[in-house]
KELO-958521 format. One record per atom (N, C-alpha, C): atom name; x, y, z; residue in one letter; residue number from 0. Coordinates in nm, 3 decimals, m for minus. Example, Ala and Ser with C-alpha at 12.3 -4.5 7.8 and 13.67 -1.06 7.14 Angstrom:
2
+------+---------+---------+---------+-------+------+
! dose !      px !      py !      pz ! vexpa ! fiza !
+------+---------+---------+---------+-------+------+
!    N !   1.319 !  m0.569 !   0.780 !     A !    0 !
!   CA !   1.230 !  m0.450 !   0.780 !     A !    0 !
!    C !   1.320 !  m0.330 !   0.780 !     A !    0 !
!    N !   1.285 !  m0.225 !   0.708 !     S !    1 !
!   CA !   1.367 !  m0.106 !   0.714 !     S !    1 !
!    C !   1.290 !   0.003 !   0.787 !     S !    1 !
+------+---------+---------+---------+-------+------+
//
This chain:
107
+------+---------+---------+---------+-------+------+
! dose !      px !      py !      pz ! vexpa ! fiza !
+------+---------+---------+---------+-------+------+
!    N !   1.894 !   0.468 !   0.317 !     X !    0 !
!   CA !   1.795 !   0.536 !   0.238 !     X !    0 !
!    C !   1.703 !   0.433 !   0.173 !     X !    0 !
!    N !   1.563 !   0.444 !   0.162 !     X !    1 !
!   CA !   1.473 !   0.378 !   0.141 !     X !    1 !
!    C !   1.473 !   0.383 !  m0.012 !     X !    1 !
!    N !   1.376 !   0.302 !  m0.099 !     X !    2 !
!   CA !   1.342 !   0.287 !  m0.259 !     X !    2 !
!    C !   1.255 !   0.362 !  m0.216 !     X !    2 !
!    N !   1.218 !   0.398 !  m0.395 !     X !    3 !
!   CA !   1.071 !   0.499 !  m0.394 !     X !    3 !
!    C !   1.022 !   0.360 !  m0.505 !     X !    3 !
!    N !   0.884 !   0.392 !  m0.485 !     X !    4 !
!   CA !   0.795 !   0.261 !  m0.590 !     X !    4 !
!    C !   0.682 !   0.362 !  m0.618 !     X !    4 !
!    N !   0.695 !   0.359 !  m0.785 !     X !    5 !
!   CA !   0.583 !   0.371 !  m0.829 !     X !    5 !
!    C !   0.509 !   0.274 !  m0.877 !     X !    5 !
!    N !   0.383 !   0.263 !  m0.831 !     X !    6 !
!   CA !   0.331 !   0.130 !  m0.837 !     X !    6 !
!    C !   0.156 !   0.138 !  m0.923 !     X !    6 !
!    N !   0.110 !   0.062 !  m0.983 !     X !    7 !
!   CA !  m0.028 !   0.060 !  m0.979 !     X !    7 !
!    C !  m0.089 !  m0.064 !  m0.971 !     X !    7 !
!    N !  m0.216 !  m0.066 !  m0.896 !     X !    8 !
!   CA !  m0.241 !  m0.224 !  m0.822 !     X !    8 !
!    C !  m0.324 !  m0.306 !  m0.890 !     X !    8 !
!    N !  m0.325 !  m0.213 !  m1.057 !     X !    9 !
!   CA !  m0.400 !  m0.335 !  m1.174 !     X !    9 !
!    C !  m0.279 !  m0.429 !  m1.186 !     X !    9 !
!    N !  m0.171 !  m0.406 !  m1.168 !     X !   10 !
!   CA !  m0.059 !  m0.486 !  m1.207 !     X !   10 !
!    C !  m0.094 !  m0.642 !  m1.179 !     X !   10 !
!    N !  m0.110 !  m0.601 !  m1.049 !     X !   11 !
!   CA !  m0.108 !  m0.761 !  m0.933 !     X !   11 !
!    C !  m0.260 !  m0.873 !  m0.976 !     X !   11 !
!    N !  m0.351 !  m0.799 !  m1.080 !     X !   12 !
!   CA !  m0.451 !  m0.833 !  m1.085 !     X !   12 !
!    C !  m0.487 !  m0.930 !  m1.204 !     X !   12 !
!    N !  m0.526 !  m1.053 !  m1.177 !     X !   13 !
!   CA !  m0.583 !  m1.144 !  m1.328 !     X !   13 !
!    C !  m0.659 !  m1.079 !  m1.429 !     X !   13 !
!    N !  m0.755 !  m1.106 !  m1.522 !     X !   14 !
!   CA !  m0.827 !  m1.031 !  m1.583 !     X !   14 !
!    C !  m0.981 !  m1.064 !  m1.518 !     X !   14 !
!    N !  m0.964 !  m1.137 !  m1.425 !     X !   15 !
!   CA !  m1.097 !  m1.164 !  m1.382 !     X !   15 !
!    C !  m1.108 !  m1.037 !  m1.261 !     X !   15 !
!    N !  m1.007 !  m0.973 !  m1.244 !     X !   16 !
!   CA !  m0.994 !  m0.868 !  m1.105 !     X !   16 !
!    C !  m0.955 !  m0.947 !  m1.014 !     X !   16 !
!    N !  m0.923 !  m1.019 !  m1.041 !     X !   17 !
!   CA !  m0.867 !  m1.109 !  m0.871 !     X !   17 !
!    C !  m0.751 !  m1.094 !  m0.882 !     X !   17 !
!    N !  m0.678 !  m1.095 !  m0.748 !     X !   18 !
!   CA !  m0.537 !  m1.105 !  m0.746 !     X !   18 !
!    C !  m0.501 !  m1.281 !  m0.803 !     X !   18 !
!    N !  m0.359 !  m1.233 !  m0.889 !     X !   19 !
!   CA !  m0.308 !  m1.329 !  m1.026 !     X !   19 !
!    C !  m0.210 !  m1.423 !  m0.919 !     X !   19 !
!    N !  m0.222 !  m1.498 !  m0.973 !     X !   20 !
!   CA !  m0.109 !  m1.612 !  m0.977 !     X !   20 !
!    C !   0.035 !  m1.557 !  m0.977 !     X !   20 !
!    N !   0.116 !  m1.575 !  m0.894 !     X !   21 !
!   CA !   0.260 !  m1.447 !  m0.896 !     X !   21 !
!    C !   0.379 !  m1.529 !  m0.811 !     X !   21 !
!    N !   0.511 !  m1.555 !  m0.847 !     X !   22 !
!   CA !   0.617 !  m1.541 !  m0.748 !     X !   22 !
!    C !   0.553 !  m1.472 !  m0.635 !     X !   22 !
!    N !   0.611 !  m1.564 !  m0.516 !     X !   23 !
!   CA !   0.607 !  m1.510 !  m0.373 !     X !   23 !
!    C !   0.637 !  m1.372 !  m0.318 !     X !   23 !
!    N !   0.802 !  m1.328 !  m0.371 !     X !   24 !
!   CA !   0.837 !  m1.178 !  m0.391 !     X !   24 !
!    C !   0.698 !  m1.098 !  m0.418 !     X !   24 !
!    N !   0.653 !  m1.143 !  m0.542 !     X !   25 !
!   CA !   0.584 !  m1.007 !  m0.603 !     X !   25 !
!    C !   0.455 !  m1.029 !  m0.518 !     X !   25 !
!    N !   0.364 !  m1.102 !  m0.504 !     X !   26 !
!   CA !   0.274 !  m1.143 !  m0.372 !     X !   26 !
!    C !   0.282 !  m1.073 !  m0.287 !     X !   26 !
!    N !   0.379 !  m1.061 !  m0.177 !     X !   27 !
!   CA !   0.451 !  m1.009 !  m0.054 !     X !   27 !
!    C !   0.401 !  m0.852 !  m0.075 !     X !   27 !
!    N !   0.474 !  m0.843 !  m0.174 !     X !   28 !
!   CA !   0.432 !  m0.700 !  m0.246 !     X !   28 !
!    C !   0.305 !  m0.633 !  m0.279 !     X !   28 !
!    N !   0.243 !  m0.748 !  m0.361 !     X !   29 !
!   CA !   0.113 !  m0.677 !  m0.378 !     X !   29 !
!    C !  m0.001 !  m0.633 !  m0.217 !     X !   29 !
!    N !   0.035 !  m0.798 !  m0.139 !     X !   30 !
!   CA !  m0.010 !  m0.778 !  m0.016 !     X !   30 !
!    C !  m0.008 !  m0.653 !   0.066 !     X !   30 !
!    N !   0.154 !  m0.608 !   0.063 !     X !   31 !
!   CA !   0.173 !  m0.543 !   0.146 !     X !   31 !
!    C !   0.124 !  m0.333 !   0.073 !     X !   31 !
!    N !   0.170 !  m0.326 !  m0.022 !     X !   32 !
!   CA !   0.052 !  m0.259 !  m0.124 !     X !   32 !
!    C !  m0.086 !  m0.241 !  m0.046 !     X !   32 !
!    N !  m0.135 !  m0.352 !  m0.122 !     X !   33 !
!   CA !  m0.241 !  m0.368 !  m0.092 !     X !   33 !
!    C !  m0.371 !  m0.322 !   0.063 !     X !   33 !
!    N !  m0.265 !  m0.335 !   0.119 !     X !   34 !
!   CA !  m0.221 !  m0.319 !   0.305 !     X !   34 !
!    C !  m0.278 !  m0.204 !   0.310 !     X !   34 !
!    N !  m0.165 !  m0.103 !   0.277 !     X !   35 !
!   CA !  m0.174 !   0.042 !   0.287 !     X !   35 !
!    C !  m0.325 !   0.123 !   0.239 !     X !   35 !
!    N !  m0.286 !   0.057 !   0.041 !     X !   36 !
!   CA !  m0.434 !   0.110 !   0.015 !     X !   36 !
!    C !  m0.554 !   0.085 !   0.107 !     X !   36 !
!    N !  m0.575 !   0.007 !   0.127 !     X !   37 !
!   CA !  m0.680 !  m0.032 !   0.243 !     X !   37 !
!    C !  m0.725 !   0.031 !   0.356 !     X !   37 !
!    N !  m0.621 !   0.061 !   0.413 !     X !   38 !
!   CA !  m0.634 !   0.153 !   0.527 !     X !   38 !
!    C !  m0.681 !   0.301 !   0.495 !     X !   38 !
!    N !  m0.603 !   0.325 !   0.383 !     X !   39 !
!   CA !  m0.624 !   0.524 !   0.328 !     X !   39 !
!    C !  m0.800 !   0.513 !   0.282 !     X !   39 !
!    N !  m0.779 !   0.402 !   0.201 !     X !   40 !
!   CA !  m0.932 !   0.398 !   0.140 !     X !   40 !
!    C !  m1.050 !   0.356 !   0.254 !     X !   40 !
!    N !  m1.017 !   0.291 !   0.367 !     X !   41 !
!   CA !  m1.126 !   0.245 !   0.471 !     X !   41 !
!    C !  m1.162 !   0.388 !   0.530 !     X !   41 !
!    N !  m1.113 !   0.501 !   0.486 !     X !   42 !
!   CA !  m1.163 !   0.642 !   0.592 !     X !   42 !
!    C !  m1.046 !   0.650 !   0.713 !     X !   42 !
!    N !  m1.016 !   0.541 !   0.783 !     X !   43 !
!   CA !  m0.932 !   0.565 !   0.875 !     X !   43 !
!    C !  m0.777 !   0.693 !   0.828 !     X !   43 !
!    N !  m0.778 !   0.681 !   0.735 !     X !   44 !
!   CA !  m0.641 !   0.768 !   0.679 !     X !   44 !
!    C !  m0.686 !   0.917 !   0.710 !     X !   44 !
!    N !  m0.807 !   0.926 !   0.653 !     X !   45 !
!   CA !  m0.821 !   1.094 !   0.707 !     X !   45 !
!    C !  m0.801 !   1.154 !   0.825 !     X !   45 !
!    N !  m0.829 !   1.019 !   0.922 !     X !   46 !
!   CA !  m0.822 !   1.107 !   1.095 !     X !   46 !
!    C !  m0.680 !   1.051 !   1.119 !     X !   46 !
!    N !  m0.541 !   0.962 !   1.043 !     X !   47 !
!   CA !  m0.449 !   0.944 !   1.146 !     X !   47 !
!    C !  m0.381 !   0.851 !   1.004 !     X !   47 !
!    N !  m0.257 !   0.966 !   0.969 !     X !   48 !
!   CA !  m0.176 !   0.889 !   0.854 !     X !   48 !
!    C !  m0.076 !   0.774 !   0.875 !     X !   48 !
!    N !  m0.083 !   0.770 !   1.008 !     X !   49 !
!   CA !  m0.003 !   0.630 !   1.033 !     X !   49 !
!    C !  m0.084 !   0.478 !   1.039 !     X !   49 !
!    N !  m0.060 !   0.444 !   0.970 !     X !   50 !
!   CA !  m0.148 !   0.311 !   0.922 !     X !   50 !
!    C !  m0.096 !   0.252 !   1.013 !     X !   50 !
!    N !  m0.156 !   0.070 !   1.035 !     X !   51 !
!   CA !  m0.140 !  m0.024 !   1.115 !     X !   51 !
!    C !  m0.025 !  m0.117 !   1.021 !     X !   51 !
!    N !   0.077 !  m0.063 !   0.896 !     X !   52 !
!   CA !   0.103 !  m0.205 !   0.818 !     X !   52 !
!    C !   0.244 !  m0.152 !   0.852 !     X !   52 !
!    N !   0.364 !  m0.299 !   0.900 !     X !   53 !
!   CA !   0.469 !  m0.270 !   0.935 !     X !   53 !
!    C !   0.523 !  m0.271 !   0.790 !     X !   53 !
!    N !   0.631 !  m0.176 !   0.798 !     X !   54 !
!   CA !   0.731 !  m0.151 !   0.668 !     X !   54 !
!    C !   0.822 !  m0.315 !   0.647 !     X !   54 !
!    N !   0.840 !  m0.325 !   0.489 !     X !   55 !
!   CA !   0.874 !  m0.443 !   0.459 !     X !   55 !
!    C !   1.047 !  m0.446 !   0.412 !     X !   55 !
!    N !   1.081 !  m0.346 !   0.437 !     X !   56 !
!   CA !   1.234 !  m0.324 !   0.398 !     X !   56 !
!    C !   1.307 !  m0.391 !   0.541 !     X !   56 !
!    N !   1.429 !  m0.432 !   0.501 !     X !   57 !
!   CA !   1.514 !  m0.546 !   0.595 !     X !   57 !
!    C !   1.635 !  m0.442 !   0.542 !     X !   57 !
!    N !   1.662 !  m0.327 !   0.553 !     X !   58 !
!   CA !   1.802 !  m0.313 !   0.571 !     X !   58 !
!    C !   1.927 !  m0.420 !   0.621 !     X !   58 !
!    N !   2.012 !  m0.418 !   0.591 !     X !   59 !
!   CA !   2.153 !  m0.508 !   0.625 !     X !   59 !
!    C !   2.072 !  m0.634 !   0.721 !     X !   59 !
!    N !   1.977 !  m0.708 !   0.648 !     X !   60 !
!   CA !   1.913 !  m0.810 !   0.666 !     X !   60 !
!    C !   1.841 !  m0.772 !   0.834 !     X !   60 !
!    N !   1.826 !  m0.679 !   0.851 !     X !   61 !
!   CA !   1.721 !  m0.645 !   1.011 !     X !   61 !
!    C !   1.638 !  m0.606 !   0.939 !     X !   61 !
!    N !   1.514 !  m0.641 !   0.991 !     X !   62 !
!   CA !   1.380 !  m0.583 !   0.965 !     X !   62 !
!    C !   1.364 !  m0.428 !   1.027 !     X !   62 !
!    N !   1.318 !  m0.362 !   0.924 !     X !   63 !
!   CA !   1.304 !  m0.233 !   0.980 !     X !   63 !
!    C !   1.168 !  m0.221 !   1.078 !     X !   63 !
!    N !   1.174 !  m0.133 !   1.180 !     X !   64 !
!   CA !   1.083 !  m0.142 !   1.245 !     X !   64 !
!    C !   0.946 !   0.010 !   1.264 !     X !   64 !
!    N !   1.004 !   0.030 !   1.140 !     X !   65 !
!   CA !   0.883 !   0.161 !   1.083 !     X !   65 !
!    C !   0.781 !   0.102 !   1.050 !     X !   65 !
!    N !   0.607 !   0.206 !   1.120 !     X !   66 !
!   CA !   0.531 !   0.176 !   1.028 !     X !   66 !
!    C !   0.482 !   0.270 !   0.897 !     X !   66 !
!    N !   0.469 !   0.204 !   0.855 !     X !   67 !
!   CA !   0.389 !   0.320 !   0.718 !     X !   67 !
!    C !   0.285 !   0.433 !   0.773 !     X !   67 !
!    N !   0.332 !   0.546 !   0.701 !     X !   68 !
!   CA !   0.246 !   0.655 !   0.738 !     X !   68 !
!    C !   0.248 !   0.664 !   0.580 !     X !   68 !
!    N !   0.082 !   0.714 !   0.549 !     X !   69 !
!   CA !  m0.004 !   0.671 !   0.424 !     X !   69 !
!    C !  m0.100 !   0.765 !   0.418 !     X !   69 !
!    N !  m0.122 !   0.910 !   0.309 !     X !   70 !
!   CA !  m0.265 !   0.965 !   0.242 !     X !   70 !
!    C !  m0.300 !   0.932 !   0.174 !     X !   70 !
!    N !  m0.421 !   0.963 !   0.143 !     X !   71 !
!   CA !  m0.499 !   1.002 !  m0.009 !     X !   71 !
!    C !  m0.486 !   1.129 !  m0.059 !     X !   71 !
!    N !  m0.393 !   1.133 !  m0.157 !     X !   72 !
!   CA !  m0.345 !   1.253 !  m0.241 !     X !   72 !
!    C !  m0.489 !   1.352 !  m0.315 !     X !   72 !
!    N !  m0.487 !   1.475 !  m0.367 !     X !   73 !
!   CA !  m0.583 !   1.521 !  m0.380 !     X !   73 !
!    C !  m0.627 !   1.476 !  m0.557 !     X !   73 !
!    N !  m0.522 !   1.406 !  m0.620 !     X !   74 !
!   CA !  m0.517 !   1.370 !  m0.754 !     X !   74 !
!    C !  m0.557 !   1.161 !  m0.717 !     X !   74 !
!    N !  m0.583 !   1.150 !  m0.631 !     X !   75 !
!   CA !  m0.671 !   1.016 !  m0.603 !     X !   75 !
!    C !  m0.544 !   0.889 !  m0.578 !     X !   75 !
!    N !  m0.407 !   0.942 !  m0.593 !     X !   76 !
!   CA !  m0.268 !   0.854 !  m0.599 !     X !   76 !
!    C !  m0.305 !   0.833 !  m0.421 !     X !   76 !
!    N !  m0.211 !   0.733 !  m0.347 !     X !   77 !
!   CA !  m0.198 !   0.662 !  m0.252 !     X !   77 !
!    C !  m0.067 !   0.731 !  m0.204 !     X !   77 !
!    N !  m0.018 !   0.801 !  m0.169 !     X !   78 !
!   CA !   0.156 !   0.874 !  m0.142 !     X !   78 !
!    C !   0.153 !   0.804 !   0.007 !     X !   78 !
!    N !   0.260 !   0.711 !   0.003 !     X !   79 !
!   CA !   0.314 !   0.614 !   0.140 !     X !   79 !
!    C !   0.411 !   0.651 !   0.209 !     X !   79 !
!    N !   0.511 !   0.602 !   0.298 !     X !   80 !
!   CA !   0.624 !   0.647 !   0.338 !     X !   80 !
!    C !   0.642 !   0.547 !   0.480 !     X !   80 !
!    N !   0.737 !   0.530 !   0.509 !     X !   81 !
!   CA !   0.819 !   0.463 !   0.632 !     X !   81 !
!    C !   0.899 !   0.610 !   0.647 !     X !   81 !
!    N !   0.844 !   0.643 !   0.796 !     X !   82 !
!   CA !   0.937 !   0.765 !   0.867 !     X !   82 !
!    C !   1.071 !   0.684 !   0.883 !     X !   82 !
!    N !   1.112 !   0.607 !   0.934 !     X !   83 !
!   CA !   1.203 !   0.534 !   0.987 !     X !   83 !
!    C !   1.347 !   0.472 !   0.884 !     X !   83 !
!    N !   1.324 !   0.425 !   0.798 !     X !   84 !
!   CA !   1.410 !   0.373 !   0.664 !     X !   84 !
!    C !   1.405 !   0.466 !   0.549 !     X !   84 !
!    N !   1.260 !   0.558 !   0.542 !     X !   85 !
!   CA !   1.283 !   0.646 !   0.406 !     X !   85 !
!    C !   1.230 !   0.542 !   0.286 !     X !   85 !
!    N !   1.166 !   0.415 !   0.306 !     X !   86 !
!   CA !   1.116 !   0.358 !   0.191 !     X !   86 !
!    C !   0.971 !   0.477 !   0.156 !     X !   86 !
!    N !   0.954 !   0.443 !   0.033 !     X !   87 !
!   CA !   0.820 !   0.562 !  m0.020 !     X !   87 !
!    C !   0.761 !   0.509 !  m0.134 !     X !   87 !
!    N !   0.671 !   0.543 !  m0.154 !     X !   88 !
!   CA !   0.610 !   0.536 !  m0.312 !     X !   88 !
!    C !   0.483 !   0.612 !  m0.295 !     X !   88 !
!    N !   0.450 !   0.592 !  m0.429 !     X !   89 !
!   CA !   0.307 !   0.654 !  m0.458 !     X !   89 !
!    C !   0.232 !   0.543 !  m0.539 !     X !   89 !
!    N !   0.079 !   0.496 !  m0.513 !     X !   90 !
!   CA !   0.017 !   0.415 !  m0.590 !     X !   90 !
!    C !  m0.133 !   0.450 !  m0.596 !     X !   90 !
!    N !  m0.118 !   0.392 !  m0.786 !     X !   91 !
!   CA !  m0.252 !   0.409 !  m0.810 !     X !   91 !
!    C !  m0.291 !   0.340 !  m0.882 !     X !   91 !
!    N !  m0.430 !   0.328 !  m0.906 !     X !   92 !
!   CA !  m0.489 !   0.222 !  m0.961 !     X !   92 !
!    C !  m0.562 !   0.110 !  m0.902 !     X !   92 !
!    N !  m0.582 !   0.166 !  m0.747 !     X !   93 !
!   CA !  m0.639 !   0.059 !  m0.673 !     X !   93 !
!    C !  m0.797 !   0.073 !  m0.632 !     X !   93 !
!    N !  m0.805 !   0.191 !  m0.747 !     X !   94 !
!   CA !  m0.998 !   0.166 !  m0.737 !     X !   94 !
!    C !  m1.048 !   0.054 !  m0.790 !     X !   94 !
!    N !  m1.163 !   0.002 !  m0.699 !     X !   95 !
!   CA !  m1.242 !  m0.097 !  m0.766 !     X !   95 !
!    C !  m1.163 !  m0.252 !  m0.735 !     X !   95 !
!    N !  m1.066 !  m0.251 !  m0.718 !     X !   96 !
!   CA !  m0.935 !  m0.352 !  m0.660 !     X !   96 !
!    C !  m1.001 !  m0.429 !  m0.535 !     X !   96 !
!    N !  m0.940 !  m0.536 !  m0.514 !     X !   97 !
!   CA !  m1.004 !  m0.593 !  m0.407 !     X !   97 !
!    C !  m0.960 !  m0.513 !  m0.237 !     X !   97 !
!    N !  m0.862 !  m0.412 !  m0.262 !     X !   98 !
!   CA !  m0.853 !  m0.378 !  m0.196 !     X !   98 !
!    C !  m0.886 !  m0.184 !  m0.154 !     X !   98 !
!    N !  m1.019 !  m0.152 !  m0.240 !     X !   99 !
!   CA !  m1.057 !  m0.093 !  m0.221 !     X !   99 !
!    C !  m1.152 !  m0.070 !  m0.127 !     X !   99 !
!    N !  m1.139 !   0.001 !  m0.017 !     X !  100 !
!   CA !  m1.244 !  m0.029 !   0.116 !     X !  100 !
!    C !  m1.321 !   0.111 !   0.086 !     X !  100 !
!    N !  m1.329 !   0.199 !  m0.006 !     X !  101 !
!   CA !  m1.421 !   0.318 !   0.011 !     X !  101 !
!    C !  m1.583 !   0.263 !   0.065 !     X !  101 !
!    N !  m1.635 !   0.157 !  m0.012 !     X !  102 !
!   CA !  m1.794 !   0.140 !  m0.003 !     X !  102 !
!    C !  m1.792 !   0.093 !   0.144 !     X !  102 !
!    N !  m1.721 !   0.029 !   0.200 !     X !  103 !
!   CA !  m1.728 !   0.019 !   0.360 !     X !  103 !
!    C !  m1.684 !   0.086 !   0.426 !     X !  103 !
!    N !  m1.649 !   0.226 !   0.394 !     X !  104 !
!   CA !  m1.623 !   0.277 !   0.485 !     X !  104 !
!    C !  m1.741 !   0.354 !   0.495 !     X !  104 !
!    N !  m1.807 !   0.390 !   0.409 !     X !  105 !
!   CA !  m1.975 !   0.438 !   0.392 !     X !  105 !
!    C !  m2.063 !   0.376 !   0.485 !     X !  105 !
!    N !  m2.017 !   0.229 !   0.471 !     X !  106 !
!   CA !  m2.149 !   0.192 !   0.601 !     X !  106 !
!    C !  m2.098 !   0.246 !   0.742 !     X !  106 !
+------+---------+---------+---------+-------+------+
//
């Protein structure tokens, strides 16, 4: 059974908006975060909730080999999921973030 993460992606952020100075762990994390939002927010999420970002959970030290399937909730949250392990969360806070792709997905 997978963790659930509630997450928001000002966390990962300096006060300048850049991603902060961080342990590697939490990095990994924000990256992979970061990942997901990206994809939901680039437009691609509306036509096909399975994103391109492999799941980061290592059950009994094997890498799981789920990818993230990822919306945009109607309350603006990020709701994630690995079909495969059951990892999940929901995140928010990644407007305006460096990994907000809405304005490119406009062009």
């Amino acid at each position: 059974m997978g963790d659930t993460w509630i997450t928001d992606m000002r966390h990962f952020l300096n006060g300048a908006g850049e991603i902060a100075d961080m342990p590697g762990p939490a990095l990994g994390l924000a990256l992979s975060l970061g990942a997901i939002v990206a994809w939901v927010t680039s437009g691609r999420g509306a036509v096909n909730e399975r994103t391109n970002v492999p799941c980061r959970r290592s059950p009994g030290r094997q890498r799981c080999r789920g990818v993230i399937e990822a919306i945009l909730t109607s309350d603006g949250a990020v709701s994630w999921g690995c079909p495969v392990c059951g990892d999940n969360g929901v995140t928010r806070g990644w407007e305006g973030t460096p990994w907000d792709r809405r304005d490119a997905a406009i062009r």
